[in-house]
N, CA, C and O atoms as CSV, one atom per row, in Angstrom:
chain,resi,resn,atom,element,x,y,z
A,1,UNK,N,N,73.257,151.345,82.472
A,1,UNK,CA,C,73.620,150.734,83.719
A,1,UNK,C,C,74.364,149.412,83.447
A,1,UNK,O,O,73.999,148.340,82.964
A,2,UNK,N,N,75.490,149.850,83.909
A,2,UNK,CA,C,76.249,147.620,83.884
A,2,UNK,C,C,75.376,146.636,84.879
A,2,UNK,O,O,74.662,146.963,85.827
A,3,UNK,N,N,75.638,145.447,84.402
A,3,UNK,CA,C,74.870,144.234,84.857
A,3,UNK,C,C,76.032,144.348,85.340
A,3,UNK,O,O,76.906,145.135,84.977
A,4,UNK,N,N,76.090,143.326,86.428
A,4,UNK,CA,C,76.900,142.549,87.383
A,4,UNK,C,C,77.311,141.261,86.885
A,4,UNK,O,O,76.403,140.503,86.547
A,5,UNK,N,N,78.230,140.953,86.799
A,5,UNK,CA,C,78.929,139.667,86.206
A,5,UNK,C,C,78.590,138.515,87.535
A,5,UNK,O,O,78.685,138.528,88.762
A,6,UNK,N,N,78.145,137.544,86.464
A,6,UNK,CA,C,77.556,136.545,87.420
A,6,UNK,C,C,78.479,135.968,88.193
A,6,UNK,O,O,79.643,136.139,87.829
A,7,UNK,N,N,78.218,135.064,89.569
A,7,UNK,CA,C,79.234,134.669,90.699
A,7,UNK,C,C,79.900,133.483,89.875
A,7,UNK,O,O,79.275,133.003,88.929
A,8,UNK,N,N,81.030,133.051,90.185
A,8,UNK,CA,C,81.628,131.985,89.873
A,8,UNK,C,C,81.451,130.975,90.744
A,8,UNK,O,O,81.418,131.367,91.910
A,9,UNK,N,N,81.287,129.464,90.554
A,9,UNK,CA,C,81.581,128.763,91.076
A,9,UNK,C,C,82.645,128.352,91.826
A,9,UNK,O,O,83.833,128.507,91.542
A,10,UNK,N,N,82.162,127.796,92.842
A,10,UNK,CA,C,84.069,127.023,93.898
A,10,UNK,C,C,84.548,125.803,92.798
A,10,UNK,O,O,85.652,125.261,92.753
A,11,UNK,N,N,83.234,125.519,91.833
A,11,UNK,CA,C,83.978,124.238,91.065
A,11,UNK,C,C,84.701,125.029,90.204
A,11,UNK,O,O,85.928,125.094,90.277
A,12,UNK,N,N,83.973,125.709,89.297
A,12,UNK,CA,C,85.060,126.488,88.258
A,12,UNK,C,C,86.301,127.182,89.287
A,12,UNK,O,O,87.289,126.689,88.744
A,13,UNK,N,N,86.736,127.852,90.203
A,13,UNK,CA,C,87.752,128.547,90.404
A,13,UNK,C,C,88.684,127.369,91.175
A,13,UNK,O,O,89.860,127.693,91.345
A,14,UNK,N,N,88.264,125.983,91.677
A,14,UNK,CA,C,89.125,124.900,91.436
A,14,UNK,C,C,89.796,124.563,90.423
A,14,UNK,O,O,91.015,124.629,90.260
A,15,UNK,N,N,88.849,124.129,89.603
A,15,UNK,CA,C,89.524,123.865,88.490
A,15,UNK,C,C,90.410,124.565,87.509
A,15,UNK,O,O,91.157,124.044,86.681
A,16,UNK,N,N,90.172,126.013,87.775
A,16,UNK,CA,C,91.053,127.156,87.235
A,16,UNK,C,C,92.558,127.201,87.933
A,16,UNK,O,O,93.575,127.675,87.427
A,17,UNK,N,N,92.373,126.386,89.631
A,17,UNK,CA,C,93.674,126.895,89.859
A,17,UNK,C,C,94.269,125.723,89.858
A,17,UNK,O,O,95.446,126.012,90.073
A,18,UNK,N,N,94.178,124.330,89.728
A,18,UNK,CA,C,93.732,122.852,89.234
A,18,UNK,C,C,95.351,123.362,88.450
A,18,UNK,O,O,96.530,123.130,88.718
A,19,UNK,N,N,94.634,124.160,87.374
A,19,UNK,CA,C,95.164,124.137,86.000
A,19,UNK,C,C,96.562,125.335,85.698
A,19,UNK,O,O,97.174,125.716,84.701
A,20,UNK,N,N,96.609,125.630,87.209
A,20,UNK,CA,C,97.212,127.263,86.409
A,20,UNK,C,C,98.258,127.176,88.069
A,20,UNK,O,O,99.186,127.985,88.071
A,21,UNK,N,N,98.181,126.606,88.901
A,21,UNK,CA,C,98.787,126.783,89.882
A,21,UNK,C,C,99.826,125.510,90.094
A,21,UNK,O,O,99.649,124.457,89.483
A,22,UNK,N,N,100.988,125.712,91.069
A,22,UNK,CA,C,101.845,124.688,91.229
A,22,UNK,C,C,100.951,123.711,92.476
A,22,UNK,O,O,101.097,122.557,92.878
A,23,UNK,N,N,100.069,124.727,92.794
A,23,UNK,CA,C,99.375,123.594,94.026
A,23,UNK,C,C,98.501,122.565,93.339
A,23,UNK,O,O,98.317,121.471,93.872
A,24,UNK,N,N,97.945,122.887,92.149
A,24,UNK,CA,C,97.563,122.126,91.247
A,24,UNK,C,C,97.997,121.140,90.655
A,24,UNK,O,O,97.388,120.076,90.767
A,25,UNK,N,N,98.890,121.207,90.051
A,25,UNK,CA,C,100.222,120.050,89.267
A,25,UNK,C,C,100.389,119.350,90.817
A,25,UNK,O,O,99.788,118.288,90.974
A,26,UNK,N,N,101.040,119.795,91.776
A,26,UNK,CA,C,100.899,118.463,92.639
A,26,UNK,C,C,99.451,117.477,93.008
A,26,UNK,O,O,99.412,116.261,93.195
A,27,UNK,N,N,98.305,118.485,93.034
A,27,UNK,CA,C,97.180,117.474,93.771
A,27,UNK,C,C,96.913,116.443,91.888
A,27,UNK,O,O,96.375,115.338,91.830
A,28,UNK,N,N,97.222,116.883,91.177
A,28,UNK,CA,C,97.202,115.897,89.894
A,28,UNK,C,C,98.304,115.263,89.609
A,28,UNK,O,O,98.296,114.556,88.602
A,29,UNK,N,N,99.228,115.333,90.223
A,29,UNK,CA,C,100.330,114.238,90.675
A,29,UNK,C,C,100.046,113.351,91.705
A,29,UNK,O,O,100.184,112.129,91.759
A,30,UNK,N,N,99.591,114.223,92.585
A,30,UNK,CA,C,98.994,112.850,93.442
A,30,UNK,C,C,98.058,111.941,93.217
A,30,UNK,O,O,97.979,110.883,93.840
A,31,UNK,N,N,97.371,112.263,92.406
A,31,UNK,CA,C,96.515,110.944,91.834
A,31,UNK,C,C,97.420,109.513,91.380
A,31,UNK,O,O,96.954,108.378,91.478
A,32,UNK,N,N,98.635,109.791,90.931
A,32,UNK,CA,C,98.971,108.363,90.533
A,32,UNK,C,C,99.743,107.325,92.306
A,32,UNK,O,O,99.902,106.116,92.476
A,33,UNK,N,N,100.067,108.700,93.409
A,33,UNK,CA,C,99.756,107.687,94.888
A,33,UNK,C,C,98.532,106.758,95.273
A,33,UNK,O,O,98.385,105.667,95.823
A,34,UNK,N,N,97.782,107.665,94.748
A,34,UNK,CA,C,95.961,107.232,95.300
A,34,UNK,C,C,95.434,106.517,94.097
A,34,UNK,O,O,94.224,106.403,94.298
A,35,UNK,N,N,95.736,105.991,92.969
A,35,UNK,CA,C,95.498,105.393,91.726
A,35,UNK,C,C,96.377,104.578,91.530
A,35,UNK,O,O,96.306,103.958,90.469
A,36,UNK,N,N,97.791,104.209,92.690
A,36,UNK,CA,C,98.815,103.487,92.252
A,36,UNK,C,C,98.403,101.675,92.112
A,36,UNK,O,O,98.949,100.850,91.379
A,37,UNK,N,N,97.352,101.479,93.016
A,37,UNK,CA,C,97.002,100.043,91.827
A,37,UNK,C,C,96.316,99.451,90.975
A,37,UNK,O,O,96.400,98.265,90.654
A,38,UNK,N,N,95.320,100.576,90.410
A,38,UNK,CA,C,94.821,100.784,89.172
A,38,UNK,C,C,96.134,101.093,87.863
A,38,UNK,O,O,96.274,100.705,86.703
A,39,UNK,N,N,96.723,101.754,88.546
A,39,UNK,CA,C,97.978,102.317,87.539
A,39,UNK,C,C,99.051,101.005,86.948
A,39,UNK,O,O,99.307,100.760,85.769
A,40,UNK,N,N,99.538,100.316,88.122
A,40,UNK,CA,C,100.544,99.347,87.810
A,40,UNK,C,C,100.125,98.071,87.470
A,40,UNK,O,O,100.706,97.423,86.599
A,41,UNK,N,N,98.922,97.549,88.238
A,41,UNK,CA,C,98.666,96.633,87.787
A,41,UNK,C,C,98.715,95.601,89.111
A,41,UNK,O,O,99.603,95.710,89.957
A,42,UNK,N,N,97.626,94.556,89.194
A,42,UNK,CA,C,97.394,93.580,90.392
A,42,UNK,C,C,99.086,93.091,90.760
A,42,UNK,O,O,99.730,93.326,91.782
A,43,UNK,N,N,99.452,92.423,89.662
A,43,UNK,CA,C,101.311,92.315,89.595
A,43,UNK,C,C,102.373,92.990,90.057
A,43,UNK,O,O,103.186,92.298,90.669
A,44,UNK,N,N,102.591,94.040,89.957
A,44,UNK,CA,C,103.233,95.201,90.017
A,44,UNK,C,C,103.177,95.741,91.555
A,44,UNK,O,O,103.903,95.446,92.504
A,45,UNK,N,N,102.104,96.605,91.482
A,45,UNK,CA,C,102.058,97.522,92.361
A,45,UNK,C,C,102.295,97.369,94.205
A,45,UNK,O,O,102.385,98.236,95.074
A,46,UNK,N,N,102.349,95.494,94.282
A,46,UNK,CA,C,102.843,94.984,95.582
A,46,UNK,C,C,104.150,95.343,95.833
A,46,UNK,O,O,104.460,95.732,96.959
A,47,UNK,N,N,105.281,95.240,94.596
A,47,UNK,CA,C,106.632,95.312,95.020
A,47,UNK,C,C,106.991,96.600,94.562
A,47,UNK,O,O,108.208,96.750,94.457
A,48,UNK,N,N,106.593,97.157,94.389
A,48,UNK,CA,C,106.726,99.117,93.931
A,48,UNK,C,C,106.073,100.110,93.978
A,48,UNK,O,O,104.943,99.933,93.523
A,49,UNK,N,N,106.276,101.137,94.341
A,49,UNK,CA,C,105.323,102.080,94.662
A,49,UNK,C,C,106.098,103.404,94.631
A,49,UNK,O,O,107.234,103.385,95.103
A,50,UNK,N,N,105.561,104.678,94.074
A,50,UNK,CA,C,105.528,105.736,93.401
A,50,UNK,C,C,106.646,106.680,94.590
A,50,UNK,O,O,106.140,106.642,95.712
A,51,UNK,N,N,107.661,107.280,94.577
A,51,UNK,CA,C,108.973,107.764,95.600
A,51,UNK,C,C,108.740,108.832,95.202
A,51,UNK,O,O,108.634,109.553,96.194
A,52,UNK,N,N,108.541,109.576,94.027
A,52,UNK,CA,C,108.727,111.247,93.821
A,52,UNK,C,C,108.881,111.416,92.671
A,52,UNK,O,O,109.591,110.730,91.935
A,53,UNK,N,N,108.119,112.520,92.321
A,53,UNK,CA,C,108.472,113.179,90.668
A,53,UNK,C,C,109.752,114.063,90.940
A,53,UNK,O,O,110.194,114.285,92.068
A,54,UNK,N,N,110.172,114.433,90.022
A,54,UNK,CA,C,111.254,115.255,89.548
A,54,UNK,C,C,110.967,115.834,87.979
A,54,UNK,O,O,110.546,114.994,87.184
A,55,UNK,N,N,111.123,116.901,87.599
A,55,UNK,CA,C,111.492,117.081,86.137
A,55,UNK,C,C,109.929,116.049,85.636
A,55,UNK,O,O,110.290,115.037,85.036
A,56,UNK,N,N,109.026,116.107,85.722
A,56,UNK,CA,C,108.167,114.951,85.167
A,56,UNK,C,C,108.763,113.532,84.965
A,56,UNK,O,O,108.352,112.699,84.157
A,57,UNK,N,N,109.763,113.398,85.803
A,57,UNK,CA,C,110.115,112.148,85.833
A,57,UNK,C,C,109.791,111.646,87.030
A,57,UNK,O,O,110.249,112.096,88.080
A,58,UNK,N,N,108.611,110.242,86.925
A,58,UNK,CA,C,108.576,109.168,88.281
A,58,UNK,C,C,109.410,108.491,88.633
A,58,UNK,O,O,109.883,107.576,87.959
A,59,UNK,N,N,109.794,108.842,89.882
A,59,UNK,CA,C,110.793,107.633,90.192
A,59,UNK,C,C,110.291,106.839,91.023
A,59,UNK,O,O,109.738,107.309,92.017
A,60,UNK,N,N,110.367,105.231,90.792
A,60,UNK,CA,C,109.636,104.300,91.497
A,60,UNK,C,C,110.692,103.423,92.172
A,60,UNK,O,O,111.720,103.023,91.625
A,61,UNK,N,N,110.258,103.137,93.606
A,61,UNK,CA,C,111.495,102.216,94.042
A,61,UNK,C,C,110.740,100.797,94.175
A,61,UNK,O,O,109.592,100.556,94.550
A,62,UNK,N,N,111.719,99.980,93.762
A,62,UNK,CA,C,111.461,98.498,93.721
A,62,UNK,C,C,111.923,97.892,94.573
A,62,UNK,O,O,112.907,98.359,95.147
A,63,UNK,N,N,111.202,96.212,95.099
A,63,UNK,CA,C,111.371,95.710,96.194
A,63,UNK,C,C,113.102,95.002,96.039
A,63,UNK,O,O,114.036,94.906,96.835
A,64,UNK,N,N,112.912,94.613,94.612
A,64,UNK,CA,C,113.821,93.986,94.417
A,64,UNK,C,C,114.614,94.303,93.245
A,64,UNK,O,O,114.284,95.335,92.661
A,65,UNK,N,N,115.559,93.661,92.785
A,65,UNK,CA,C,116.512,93.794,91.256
A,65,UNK,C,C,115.492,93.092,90.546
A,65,UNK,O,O,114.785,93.798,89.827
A,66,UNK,N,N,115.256,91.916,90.575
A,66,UNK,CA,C,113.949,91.366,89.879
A,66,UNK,C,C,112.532,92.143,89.895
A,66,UNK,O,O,111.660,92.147,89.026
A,67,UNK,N,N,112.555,92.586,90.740
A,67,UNK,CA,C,111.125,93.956,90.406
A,67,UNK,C,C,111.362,94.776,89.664
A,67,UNK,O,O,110.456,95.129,88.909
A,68,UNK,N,N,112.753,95.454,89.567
A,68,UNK,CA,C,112.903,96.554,89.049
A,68,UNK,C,C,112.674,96.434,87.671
A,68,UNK,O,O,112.059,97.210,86.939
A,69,UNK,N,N,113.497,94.877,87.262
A,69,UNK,CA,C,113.375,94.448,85.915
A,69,UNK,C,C,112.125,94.725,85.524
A,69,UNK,O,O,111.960,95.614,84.690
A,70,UNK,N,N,110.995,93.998,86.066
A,70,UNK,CA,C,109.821,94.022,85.426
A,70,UNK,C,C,109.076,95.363,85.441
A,70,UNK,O,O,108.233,95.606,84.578
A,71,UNK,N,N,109.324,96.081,86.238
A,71,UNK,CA,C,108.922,97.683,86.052
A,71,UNK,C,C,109.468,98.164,84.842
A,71,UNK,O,O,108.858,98.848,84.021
A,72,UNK,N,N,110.819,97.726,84.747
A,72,UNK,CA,C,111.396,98.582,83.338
A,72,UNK,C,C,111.047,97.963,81.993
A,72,UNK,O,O,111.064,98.466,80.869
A,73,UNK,N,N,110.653,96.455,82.499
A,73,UNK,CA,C,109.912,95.822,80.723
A,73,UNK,C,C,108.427,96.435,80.845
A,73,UNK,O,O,107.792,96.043,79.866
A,74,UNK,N,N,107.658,97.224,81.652
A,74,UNK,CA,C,106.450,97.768,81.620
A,74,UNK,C,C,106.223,99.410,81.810
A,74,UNK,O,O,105.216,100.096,81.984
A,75,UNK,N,N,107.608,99.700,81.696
A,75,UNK,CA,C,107.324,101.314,82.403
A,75,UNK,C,C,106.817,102.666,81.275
A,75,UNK,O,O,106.422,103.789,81.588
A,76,UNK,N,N,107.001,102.070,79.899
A,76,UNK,CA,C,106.343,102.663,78.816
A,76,UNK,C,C,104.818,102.670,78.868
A,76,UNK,O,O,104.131,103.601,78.448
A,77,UNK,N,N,104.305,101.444,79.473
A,77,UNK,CA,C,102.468,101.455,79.337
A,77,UNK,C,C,102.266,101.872,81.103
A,77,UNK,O,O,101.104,102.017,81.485
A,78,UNK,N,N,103.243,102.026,81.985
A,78,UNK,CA,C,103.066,102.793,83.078
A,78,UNK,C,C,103.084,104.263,82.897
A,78,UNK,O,O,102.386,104.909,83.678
A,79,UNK,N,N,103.687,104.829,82.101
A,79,UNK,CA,C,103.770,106.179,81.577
A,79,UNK,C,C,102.540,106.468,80.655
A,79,UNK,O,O,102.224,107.647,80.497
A,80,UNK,N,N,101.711,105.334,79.941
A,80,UNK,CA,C,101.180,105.737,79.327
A,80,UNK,C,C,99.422,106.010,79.875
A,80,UNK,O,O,98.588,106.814,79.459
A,81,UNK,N,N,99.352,105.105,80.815
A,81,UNK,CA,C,98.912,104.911,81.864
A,81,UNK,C,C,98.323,106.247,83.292
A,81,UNK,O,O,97.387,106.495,84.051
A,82,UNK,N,N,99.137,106.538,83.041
A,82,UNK,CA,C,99.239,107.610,83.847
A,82,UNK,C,C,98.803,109.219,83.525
A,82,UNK,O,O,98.092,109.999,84.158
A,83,UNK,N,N,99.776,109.403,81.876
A,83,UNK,CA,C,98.966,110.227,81.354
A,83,UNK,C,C,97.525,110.020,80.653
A,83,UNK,O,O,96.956,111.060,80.321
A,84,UNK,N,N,96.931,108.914,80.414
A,84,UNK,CA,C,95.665,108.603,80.169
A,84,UNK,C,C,95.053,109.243,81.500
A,84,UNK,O,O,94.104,110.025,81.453
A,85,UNK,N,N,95.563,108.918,82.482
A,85,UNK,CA,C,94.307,109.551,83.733
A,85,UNK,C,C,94.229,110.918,83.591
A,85,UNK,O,O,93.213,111.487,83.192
A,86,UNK,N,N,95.589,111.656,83.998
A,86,UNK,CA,C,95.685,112.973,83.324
A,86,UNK,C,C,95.197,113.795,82.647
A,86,UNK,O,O,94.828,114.966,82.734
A,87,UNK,N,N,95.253,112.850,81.794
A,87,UNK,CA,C,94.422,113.922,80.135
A,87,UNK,C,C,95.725,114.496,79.449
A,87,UNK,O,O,95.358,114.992,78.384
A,88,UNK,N,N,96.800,114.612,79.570
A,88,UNK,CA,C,97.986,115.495,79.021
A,88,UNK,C,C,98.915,114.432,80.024
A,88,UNK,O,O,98.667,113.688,80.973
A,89,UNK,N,N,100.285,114.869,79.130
A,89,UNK,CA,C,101.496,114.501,79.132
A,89,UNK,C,C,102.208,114.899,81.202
A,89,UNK,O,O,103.023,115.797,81.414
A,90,UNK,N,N,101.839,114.324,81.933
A,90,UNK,CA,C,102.481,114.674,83.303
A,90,UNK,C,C,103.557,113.732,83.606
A,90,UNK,O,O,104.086,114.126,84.645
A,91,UNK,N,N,104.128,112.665,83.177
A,91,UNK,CA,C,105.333,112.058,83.283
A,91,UNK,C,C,105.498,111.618,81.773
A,91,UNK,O,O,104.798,111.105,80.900
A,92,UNK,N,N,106.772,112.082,81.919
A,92,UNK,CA,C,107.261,112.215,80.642
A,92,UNK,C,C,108.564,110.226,80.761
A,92,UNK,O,O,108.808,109.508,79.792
A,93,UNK,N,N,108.994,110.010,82.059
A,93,UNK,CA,C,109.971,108.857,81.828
A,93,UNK,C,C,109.477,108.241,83.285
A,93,UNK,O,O,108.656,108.678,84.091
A,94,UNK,N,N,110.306,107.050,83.301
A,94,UNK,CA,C,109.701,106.721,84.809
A,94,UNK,C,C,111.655,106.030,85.541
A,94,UNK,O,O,112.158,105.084,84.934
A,95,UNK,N,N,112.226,106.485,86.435
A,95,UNK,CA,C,113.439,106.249,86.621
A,95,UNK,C,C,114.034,105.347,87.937
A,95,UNK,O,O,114.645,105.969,88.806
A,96,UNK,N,N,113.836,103.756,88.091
A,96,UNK,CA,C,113.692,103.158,88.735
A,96,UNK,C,C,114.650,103.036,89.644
A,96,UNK,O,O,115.806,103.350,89.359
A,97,UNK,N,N,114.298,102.543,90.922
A,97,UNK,CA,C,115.515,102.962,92.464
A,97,UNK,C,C,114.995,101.679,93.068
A,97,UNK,O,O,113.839,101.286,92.907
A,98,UNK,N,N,116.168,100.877,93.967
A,98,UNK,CA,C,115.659,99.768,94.924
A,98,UNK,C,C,115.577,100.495,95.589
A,98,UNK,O,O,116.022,101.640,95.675
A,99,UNK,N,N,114.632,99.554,96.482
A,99,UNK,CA,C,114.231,99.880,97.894
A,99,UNK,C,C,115.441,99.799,98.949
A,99,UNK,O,O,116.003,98.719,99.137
A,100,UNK,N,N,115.818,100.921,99.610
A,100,UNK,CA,C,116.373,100.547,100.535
A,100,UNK,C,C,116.660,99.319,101.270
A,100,UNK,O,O,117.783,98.814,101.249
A,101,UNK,N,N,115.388,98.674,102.113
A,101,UNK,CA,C,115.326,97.854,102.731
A,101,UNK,C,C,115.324,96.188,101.895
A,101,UNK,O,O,115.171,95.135,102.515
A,102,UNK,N,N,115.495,96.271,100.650
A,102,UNK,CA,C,115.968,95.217,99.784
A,102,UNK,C,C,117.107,94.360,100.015
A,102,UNK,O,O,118.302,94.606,99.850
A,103,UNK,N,N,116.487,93.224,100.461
A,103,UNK,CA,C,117.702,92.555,100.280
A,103,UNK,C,C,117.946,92.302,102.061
A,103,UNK,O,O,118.448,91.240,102.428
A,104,UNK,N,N,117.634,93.131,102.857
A,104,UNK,CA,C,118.139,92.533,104.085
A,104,UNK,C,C,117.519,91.358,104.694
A,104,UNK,O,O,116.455,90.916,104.259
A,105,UNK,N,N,118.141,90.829,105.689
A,105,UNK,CA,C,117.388,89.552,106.237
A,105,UNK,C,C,116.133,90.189,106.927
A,105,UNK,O,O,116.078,91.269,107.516
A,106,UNK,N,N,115.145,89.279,106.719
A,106,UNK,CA,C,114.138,89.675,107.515
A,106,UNK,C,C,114.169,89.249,109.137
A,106,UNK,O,O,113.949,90.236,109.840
A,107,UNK,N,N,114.266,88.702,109.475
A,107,UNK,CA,C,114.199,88.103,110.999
A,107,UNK,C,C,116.350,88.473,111.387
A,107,UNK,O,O,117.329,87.789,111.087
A,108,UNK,N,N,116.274,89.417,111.907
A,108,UNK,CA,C,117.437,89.805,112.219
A,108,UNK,C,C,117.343,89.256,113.862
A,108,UNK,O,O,118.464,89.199,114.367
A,109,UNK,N,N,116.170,88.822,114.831
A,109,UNK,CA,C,116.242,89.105,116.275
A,109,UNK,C,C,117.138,87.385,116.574
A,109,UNK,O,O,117.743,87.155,117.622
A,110,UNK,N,N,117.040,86.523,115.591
A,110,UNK,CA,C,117.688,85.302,115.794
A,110,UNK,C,C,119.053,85.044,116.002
A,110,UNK,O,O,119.594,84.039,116.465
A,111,UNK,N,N,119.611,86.274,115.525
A,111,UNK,CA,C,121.511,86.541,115.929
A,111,UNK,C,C,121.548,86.156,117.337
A,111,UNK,O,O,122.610,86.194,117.959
């Protein structure tokens, strides 16, 4: 007589599809939205914040040209950073963008 193969867990068949599905790779991409100021740093993470992967590449938009700078003198231990949470290699470069709204006057209603 065969035994019956025991039930699986909802944790194990998470974590199976965690690992094996594209719905997966995003909810472990999204950890560095929801980890973004653990990730960058008390410094950092005010004037930048995480725009979209591509290709395992982050692209982060900065408040300013002077933000961007300092993202790009730190974006090696932001990458490294990131895959530490991970556990494996999920951004491979990090490819910096201003912010749109950079640079305009703030109080425009005084015209």
């Amino acid at each position: 007589m065969k035994r019956k193969k025991e039930p699986t867990s909802i944790q194990d068949v998470l974590a199976q599809l965690a690992h094996e599905t594209e719905l997966g790779r995003q909810l472990e991409q999204a950890q560095i939205w929801s980890r973004w100021p653990e990730i960058a740093g008390p410094r950092l993470f005010e004037h930048g914040r995480p725009h979209g992967i591509r290709d395992n590449v982050l692209f982060v938009e900065a408040d300013s040209p002077v933000w961007m700078h300092k993202f790009a003198y730190r974006k090696w231990d932001l990458v490294r950073r990131i895959n530490k949470i991970a556990g494996h290699e999920l951004i491979s470069d990090i490819f910096l963008v201003l912010s749109d709204d950079a640079g305009e006057d703030e109080s425009q209603d005084n015209v």
